[in-house]
C-alpha positions as MATLAB code, in Angstrom:
seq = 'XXXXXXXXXXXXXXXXXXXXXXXXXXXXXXXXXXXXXXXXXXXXXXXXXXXXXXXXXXXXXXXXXXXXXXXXXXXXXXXXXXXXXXXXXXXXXXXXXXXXXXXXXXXXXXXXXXXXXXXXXXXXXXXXXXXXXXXXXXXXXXXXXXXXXXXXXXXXXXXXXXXXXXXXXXXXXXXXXXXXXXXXXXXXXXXXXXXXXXXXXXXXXXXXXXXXXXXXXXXXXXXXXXXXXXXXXXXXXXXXXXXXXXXXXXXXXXXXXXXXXXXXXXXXXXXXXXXXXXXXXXXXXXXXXXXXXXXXXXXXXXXXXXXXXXXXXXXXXXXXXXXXXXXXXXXXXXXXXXXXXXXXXXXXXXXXXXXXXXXXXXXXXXXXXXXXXXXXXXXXXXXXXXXXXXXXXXXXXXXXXXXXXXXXXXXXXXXXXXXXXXXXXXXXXXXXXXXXXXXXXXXXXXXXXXXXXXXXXXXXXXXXXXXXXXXXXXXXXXXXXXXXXXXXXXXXXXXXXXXXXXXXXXXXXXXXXXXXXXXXXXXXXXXXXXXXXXXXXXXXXXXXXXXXXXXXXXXXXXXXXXXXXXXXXXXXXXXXXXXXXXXXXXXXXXXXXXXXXXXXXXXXXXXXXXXXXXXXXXX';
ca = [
     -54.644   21.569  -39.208;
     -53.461   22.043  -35.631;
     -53.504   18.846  -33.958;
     -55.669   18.096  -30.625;
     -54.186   19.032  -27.258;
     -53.100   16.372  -25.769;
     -54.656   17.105  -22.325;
     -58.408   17.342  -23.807;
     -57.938   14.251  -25.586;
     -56.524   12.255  -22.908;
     -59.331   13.541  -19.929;
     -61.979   12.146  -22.353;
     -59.621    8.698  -23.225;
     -59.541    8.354  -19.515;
     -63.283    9.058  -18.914;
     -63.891    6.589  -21.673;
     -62.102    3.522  -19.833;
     -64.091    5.121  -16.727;
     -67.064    3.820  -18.373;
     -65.787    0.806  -19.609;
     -65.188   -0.144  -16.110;
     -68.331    1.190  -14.705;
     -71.088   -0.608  -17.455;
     -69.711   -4.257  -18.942;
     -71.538   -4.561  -21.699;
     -69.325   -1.450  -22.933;
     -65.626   -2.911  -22.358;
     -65.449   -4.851  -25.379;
     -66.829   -1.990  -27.597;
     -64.180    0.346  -29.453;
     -63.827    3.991  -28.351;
     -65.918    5.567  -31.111;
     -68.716    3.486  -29.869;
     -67.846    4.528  -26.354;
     -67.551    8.190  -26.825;
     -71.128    7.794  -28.071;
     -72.484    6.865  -24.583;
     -69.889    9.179  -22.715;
     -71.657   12.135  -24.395;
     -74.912   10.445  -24.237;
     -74.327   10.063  -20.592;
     -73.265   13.941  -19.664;
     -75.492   15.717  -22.025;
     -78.886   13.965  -21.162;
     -78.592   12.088  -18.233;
     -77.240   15.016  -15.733;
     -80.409   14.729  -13.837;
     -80.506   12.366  -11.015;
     -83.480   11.452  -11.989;
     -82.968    9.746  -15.471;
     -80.586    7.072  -14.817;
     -78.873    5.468  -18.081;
     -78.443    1.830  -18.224;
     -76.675   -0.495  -20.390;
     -79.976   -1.143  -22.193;
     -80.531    2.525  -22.728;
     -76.753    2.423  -24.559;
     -78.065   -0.305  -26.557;
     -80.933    1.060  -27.677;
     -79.716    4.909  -28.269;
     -77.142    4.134  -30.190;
     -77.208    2.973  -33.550;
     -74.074    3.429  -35.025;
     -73.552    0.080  -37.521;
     -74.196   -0.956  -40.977;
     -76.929    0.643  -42.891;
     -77.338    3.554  -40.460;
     -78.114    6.571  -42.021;
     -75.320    8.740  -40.831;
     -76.500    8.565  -37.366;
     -75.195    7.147  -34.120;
     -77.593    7.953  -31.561;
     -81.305    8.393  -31.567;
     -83.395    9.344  -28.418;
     -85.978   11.478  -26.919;
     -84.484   14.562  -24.921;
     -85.466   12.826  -21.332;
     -84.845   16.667  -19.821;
     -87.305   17.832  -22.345;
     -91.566   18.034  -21.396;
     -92.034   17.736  -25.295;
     -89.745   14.316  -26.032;
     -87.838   16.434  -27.892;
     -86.090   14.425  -30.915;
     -82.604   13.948  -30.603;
     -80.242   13.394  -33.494;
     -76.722   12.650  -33.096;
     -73.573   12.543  -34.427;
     -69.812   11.470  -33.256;
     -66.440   11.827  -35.140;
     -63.919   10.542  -32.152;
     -61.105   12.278  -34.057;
     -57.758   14.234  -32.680;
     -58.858   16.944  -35.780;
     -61.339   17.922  -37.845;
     -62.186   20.441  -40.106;
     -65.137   22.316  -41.322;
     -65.984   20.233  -44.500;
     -66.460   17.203  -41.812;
     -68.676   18.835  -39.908;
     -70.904   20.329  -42.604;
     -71.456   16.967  -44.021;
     -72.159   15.247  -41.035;
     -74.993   17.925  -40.952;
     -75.888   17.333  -44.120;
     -76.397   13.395  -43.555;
     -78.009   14.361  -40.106;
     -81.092   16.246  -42.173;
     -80.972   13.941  -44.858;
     -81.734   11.211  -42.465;
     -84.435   13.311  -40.879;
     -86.210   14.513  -44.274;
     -86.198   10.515  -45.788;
     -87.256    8.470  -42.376;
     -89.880   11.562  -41.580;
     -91.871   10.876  -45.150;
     -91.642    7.169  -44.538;
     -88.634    6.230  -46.873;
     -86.846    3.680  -44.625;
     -85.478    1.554  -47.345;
     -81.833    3.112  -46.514;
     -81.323    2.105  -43.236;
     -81.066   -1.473  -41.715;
     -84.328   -2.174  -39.699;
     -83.273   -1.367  -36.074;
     -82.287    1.917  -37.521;
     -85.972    2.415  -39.009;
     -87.719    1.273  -35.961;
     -86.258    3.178  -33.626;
     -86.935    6.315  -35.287;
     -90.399    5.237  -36.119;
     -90.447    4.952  -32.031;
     -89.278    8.106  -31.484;
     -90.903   10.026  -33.518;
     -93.852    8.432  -32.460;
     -93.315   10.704  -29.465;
     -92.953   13.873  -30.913;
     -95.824   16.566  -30.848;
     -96.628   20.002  -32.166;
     -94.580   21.519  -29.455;
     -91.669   19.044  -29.664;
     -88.343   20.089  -31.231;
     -85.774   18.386  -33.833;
     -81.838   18.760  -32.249;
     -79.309   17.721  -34.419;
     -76.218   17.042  -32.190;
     -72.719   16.612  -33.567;
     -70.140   15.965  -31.033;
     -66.016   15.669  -31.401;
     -63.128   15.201  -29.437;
     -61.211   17.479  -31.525;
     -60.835   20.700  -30.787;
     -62.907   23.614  -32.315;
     -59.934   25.845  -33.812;
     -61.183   28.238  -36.383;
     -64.543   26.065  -37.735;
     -67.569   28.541  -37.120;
     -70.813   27.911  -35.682;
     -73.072   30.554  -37.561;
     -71.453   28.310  -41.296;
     -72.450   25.369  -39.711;
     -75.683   26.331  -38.984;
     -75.957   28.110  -42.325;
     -75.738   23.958  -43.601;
     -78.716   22.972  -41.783;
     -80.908   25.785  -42.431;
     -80.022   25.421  -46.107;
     -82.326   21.997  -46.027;
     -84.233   22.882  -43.136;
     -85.580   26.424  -43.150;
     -88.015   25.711  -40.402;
     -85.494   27.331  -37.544;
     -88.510   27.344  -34.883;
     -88.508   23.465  -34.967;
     -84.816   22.346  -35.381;
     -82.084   23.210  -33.722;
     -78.355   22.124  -34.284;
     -75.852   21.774  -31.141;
     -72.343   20.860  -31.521;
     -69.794   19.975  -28.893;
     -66.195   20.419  -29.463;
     -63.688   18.561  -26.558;
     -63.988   21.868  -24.348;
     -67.552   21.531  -24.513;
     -67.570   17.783  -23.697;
     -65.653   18.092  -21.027;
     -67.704   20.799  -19.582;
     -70.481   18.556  -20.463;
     -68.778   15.840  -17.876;
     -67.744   17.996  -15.145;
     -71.229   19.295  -14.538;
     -73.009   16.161  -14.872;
     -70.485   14.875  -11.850;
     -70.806   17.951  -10.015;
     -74.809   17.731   -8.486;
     -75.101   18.054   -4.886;
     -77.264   19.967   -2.352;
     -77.676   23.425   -1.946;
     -74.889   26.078   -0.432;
     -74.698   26.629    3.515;
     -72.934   29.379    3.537;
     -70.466   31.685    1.587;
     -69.239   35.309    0.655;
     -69.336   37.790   -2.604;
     -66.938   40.673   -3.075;
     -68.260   44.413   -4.068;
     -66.280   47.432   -5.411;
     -66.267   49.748   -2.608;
     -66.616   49.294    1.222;
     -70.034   49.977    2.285;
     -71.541   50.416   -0.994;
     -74.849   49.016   -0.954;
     -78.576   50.113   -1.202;
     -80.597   48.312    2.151;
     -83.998   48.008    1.495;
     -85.151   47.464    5.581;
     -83.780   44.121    6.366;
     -85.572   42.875    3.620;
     -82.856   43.691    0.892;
     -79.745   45.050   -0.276;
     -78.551   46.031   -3.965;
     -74.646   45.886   -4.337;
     -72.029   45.868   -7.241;
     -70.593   42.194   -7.232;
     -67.402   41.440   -8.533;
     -67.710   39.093  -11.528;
     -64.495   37.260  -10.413;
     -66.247   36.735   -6.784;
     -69.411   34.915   -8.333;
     -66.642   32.632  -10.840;
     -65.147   31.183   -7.452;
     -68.088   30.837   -5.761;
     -69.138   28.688   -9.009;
     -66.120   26.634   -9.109;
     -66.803   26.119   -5.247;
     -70.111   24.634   -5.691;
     -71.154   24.409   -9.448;
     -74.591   23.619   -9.639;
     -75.607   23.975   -6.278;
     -75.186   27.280   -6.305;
     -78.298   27.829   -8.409;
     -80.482   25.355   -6.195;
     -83.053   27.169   -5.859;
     -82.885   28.517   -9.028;
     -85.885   27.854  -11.659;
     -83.678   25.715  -13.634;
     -79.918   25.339  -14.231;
     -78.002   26.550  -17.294;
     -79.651   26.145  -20.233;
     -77.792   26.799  -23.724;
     -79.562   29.966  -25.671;
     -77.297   31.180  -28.511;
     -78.142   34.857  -28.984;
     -78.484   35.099  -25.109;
     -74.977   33.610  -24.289;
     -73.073   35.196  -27.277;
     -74.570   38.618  -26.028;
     -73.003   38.112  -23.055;
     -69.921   36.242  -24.170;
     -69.173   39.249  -25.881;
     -69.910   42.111  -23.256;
     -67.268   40.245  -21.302;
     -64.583   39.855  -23.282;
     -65.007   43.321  -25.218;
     -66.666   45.742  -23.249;
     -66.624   44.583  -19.497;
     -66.783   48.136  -18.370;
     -70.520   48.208  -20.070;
     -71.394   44.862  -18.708;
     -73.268   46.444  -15.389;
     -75.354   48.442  -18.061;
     -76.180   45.706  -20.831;
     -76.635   42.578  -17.697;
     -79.971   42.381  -15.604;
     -77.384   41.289  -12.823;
     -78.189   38.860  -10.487;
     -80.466   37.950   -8.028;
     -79.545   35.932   -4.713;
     -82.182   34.959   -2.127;
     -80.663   33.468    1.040;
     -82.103   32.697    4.727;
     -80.047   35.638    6.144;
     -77.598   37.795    4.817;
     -74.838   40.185    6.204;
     -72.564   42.918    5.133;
     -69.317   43.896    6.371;
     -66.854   46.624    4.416;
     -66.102   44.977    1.068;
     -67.739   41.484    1.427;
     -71.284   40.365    1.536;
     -71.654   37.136    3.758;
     -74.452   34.545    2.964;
     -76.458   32.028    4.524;
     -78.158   28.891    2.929;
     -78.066   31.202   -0.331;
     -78.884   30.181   -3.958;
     -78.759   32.417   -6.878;
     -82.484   32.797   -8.514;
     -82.079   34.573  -11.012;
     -79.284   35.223  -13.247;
     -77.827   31.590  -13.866;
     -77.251   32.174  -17.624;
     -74.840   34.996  -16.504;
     -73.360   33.114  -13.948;
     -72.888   29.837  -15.981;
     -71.121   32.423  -18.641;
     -68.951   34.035  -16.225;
     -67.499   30.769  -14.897;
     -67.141   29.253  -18.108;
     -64.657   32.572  -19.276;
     -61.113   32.126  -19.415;
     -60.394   35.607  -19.146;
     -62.031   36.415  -15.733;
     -59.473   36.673  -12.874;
     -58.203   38.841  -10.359;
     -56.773   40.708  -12.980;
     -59.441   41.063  -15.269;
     -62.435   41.592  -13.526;
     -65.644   43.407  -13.314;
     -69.311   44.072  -11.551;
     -72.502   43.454  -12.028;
     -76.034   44.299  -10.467;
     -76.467   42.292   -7.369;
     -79.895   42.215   -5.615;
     -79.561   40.000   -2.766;
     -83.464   39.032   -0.966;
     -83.976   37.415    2.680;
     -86.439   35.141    2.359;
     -89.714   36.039    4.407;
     -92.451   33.772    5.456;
     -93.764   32.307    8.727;
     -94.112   28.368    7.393;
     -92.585   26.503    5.076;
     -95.025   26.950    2.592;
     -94.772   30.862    3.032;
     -91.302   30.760    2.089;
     -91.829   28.321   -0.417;
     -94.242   30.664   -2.058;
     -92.369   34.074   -1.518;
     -88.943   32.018   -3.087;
     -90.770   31.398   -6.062;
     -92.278   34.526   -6.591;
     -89.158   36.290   -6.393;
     -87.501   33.545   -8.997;
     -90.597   33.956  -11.850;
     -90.817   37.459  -11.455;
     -86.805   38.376  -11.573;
     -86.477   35.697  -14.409;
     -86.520   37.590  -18.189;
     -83.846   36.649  -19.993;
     -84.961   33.024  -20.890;
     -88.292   31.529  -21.317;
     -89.137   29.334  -18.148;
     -90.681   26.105  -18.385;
     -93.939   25.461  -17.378;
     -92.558   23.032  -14.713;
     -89.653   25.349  -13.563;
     -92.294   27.451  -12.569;
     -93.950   25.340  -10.430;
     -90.490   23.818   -8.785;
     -91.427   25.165   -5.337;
     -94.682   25.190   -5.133;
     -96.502   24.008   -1.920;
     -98.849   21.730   -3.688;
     -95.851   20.460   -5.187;
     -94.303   20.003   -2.374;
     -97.005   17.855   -0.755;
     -97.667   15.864   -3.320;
     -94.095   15.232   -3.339;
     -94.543   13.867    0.108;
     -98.027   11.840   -1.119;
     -95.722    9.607   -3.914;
     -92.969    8.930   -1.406;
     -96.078    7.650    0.790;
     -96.600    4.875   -2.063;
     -93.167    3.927   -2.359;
     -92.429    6.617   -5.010;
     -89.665    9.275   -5.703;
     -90.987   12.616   -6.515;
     -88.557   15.158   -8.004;
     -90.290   18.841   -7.713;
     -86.944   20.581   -9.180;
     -84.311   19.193  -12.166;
     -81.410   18.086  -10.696;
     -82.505   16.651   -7.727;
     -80.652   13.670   -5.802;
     -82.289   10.414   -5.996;
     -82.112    8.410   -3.280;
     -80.467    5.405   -3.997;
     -83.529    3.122   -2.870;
     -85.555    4.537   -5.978;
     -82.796    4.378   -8.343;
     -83.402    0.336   -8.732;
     -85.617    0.625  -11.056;
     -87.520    3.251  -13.699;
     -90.874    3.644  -12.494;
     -90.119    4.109   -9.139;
     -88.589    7.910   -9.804;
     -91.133   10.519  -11.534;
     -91.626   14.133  -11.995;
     -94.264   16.695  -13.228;
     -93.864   16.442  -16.537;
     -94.333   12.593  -16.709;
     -96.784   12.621  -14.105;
     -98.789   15.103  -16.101;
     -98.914   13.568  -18.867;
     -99.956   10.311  -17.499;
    -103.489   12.257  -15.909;
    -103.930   13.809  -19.071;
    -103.812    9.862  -20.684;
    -105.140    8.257  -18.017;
    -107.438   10.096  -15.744;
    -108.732   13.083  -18.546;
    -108.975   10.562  -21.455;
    -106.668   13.040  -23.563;
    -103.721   10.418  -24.528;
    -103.317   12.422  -27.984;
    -103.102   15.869  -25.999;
    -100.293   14.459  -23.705;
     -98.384   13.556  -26.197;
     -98.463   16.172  -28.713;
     -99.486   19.507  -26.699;
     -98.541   18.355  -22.806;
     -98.343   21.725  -21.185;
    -102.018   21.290  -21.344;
    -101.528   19.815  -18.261;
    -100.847   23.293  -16.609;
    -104.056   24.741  -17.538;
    -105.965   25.123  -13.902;
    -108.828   23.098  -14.773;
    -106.369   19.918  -15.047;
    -103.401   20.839  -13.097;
    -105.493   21.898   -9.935;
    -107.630   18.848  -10.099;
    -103.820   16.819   -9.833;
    -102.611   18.431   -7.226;
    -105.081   20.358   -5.418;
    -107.628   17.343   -4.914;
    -107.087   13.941   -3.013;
    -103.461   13.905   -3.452;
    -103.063   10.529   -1.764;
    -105.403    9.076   -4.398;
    -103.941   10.654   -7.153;
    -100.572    9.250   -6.219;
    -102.076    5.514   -5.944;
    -103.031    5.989   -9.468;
     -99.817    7.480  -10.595;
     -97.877    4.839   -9.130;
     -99.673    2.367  -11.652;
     -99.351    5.025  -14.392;
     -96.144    4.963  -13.954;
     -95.501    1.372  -14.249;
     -97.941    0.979  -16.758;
     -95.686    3.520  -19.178;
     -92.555    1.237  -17.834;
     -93.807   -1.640  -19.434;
     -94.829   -0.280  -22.451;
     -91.270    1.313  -23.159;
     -89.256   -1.337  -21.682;
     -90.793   -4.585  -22.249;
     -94.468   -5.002  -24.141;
     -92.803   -3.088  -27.643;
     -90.170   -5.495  -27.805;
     -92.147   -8.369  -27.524;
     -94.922   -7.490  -29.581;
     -93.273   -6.489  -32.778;
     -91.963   -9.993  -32.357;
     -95.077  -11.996  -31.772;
     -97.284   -9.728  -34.058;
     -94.179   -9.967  -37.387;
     -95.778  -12.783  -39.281;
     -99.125  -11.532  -39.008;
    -100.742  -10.776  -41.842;
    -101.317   -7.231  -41.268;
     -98.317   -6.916  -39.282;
     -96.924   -3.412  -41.139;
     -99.749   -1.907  -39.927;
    -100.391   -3.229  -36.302;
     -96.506   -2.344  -36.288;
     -97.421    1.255  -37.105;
    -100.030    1.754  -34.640;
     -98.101    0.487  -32.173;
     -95.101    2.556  -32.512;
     -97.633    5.728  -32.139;
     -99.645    4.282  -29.254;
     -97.584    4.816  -26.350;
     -99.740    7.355  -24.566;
    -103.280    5.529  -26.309;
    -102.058    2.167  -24.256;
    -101.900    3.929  -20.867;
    -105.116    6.019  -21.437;
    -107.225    2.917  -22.694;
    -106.450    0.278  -19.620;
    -107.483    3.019  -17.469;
    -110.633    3.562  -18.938;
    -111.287   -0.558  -18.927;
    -110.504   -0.201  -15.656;
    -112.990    2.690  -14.765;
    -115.476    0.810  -16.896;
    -115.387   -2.184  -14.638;
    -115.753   -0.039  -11.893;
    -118.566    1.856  -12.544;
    -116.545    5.116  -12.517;
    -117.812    5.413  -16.261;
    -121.363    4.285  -16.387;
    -123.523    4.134  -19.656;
    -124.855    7.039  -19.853;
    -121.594    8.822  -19.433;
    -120.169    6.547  -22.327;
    -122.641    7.696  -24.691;
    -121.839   11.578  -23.905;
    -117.924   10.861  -24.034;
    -118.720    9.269  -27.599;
    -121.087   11.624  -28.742;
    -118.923   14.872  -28.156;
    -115.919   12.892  -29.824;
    -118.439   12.256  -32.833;
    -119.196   16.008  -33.029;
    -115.545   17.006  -32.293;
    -116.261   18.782  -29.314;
    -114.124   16.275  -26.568;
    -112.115   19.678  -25.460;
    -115.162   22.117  -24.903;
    -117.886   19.924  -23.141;
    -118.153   20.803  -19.978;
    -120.150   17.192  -19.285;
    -117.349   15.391  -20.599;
    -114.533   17.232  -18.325;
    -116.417   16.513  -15.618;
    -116.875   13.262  -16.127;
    -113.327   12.260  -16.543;
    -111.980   14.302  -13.911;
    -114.109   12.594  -11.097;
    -112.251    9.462   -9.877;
    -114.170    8.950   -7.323;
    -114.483    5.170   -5.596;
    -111.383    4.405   -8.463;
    -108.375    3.547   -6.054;
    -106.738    0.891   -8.180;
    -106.175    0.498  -11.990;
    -105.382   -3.303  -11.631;
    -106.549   -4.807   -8.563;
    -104.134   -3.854   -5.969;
    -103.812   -7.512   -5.266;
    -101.396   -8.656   -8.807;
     -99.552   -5.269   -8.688;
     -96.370   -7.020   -6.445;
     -96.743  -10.153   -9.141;
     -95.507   -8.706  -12.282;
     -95.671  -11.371  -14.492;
     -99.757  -11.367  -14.321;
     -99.600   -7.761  -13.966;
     -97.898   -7.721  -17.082;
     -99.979  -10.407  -18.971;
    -103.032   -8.381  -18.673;
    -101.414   -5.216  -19.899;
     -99.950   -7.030  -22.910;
    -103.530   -8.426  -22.966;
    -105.385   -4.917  -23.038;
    -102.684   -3.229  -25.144;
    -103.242   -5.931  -27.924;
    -106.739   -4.997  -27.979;
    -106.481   -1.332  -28.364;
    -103.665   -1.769  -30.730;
    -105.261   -4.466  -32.747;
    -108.921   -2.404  -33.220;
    -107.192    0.777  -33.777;
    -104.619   -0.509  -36.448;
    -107.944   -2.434  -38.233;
    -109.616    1.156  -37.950;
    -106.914    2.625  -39.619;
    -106.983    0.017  -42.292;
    -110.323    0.424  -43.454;
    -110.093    4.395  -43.476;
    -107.345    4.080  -45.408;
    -109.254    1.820  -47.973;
    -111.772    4.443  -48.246;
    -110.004    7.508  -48.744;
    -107.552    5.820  -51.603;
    -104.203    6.612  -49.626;
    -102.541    5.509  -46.467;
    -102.987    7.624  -43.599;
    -100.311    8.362  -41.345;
    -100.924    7.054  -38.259;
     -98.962    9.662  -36.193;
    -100.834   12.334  -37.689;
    -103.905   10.466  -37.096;
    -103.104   10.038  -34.135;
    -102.656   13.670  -32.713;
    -107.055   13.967  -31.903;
    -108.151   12.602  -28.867;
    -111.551   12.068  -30.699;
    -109.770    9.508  -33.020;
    -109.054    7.868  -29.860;
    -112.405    7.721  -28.616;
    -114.147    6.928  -31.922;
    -111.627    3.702  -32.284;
    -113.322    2.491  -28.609;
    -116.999    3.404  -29.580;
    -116.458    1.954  -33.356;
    -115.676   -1.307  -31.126;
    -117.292   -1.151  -27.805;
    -119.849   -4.227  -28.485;
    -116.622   -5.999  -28.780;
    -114.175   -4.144  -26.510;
    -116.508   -4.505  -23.464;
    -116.762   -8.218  -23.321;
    -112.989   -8.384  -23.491;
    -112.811   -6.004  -20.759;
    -115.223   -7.762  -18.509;
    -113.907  -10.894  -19.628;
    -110.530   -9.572  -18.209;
    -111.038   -8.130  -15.295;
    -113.568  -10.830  -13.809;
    -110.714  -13.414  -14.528;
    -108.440  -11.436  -12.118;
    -110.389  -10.985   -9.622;
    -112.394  -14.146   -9.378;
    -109.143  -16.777   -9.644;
];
């Protein structure tokens, strides 16, 4: 077997002492452990936004005795749906096709046993932490199986190895498999370094002098040289889709279509390609060259992202493409916000758009943007975004809208289940427009809390309660419950907290708990409009203990507990009745289960809660 080229090898050698140096806890660990994080690092922590720390390393991977053929295990933090991650390394110079397939192979082996509850075959940190995960998944999540190498690819084909996974998992609409050869890793590196603002200015080449279509000064369609847009790329990477709805995002039938239109039939590729489309604050042509100003490509970024990425594109070997270049119009900002966006979704077809790409640059967005950085909060309306370093410290200080909408769907609509296993709910009008449409300074009090409130649970309460709850006596399934009730946690301190003040009175108790009786939470109309009307509610804890964590954090340990402690004994007796466990993260996909464990136990629940409450505020 050909042996690795030295060069690729020795770029990710030296980006592997690079992070030796940079995290400390790393510079005693071999390089196969390192290469984990590397990869870790550039594939899912590109964005600004979701900083990796030397915890994170700790707890993604899991490479060690008794691990199941695994070394990393995390939730896709790019992804709305926590997407389940599954990795693989093999830090070899070679490596052949064989290897690969049965690192797949132990990859869906893992998945099938851990999935139906057979954790006898890994060591316990391995068991947990998929048990954590997978906690997180929902109906609309995905399964990625990622094997990564710093060998080279040679001859091994993708379609065979995929053909391995399929084999066991025939479900091709819920996993996916990626894998990374040293090209790709490296690729992988120099885009995650390469984030920076947008482009100020810049030129594109066309075939013939004055050959454009000028739609008023509105417009102009040209013929852009494919070799132009691949320097303009290498120029300024990423930023050159800043205003883009998202950057590249892998699609295999989508980039081998056009992988192969460019290396076989280029001549064809201005017939098979939608082109491009460039919207810019002004825009000028002269003979052969198009000049731009403060310019991003919209749409087209799979093609672009393609055309830089192909060796065979050069001065010699180049081609055009549909260009449609747009000025944008507008007599605000929020006009040109608006027109930018409309011209991005509606030029956009190649690739499905998230929900939150399509909201990047919206006005309300915008503003509410503005509204979190009010209470001391970083906002990110667009993936990819620069962080200032003053939010970076720590976690729950940086947000977007996917985490912010799920934390109103837990906390403010009482639909913890919902935001965890359908969250695009979230951009259905009756919820998103009551977000960020209403009292947007309110809102973003609330989310502030939300958002530490999430912190702790991920970062500090799980920890420590599987410890203190492990000699318990019904500590397997307290451990269970809690490993599922992420989202529950969140949604249940805020509806102590509206409880204690008065936001949820009796009488709206009794209809929340009768609709979640009759299994009709989602369609009464009472019920939405109960929960969506914060009114008076301008604090989850009193605003008072919110700067002194360690109380702050003692009565969310405290209120956690008591959800997961009535819920888990819930679970225990259904499960008595019916003859057979119950899976708690099936169980727990309902809101009404949610509800019914809080009116099952309110006699008891309340008097904690007052109990609570009335000892923080009257200390």
């Amino acid at each position: 077997m050909p042996s690795a080229n030295n060069e690729t090898y020795d770029y990710i050698i030296n980006k592997i002492n690079s992070l030796k140096d940079q995290y400390p806890s790393l510079r005693n660990k071999l390089n196969d452990y390192v290469f984990n994080a590397l990869v870790v690092k550039s594939m899912f922590y590109k964005n600004p936004a979701n900083e990796v720390t030397e915890n994170d390393f700790n707890d993604i991977i899991v490479d060690g005795h008794a691990d199941g053929g695994v070394d990393i295990l995390l939730n896709d933090p790019n992804s709305e749906t926590d997407d389940l991650i599954i990795g693989q390394s093999k830090f070899y110079k070679t490596i052949s096709f064989d290897e690969c397939s049965d690192a797949i192979n132990k990859m869906a082996d893992f998945y099938l046993d851990l999935s139906q509850g057979h954790y006898e075959n890994v060591n316990e940190t391995v068991g947990q932490r998929f048990s954590w995960l997978n906690g997180n998944v929902g109906d609309e999540s995905k399964i990625k199986f990622v094997l990564f190498t710093s060998a080279p690819k040679n001859n091994i084909r993708f379609d065979r190895l995929q053909k391995t996974l399929y084999n066991k998992l025939a479900d091709q609409s819920k996993f996916e498999l990626i894998v990374l050869f040293d090209t790709d890793i490296i690729e992988e590196i120099k885009e995650a370094e390469s984030r920076r603002p947008s482009v100020d200015c810049g030129e594109i080449d066309i075939d013939v002098a004055n050959n454009w279509l000028v739609y008023e000064d509105m417009a102009a369609i040209v013929n852009v040289s494919a070799f132009s847009i691949k320097e303009l790329y290498v120029k300024h990477s990423n930023n050159l889709l800043a205003r883009n709805l998202r950057y590249h995002v892998s699609g295999v039938s989508v980039d081998r279509a056009i992988e192969d239109s460019i290396n076989n039939t280029p001549e064809l590729f201005w017939l098979k390609n939608n082109g491009i489309t460039i919207i810019c604050d002004d825009f000028r042509l002269d003979g052969k060259k198009v000049k731009l100003t403060n310019f991003s490509i919209v749409n087209g970024g799979q093609t672009t992202y393609k055309i830089r990425k192909n060796k065979n594109i050069s001065k010699d070997y180049d081609f055009y493409l549909p260009c449609k270049i747009v000025k944008v119009q507008g007599n605000d900002e929020d006009e040109k916000s608006n027109f930018s966006l409309e011209i991005a979704k509606a030029t956009n077809s190649q690739k499905a758009i998230k929900n939150s790409d399509l909201k990047a640059n919206a006005p309300e967005q915008l503003r509410f943007s503005q509204a979190m950085r009010d209470v001391g909060i970083f906002y990110q309306t667009k993936r990819g975004e620069d962080i200032p370093n003053s939010y970076n410290k720590e976690k729950y200080k940086h947000s977007d809208i996917t985490q912010i909408g799920k934390l109103c769907l837990s906390g403010i609509f009482q639909m913890p289940c919902s935001s965890r296993n359908k969250p695009s709910t979230i951009y259905a009008d009756r919820y998103y427009n009551n977000i960020f449409n209403g009292n947007q300074q309110q809102t973003a009090k609330l989310c502030k809390e939300l958002l530490y409130i999430d912190y702790y649970f991920d970062n500090i309460f799980r920890k420590k309660y599987l410890k203190d709850i492990s000699e318990d006596a019904d500590a397997d399934m307290k451990k269970q419950f809690a490993s599922n009730a992420r989202t529950v946690c969140t949604a249940f301190v805020m509806f102590a907290s509206r409880c204690y003040q008065n936001n949820f009175r009796n009488t709206d108790l009794k209809t929340i708990f009768n609709a979640a009786k009759n299994d009709k939470l989602s369609d009464d109309t009472d019920v939405y409009n109960i929960v969506k009307n914060i009114e008076g509610v301008s604090w989850i804890l009193p605003p008072e203990i919110f700067d002194n964590k360690d109380k702050y954090d003692d009565t969310l340990y405290e209120l956690f507990s008591l959800i997961i402690k009535y819920g888990s004994h819930d679970l225990k007796i259904k499960s008595s009745v019916s003859n057979e466990p119950i899976v708690v993260s099936n169980y727990l996909k309902k809101d009404k289960n949610y509800i019914d464990i809080i009116s099952s136990n309110w006699d008891f629940l309340k008097d904690h809660i007052k109990s609570i409450f009335d000892g923080l505020l009257h200390k």
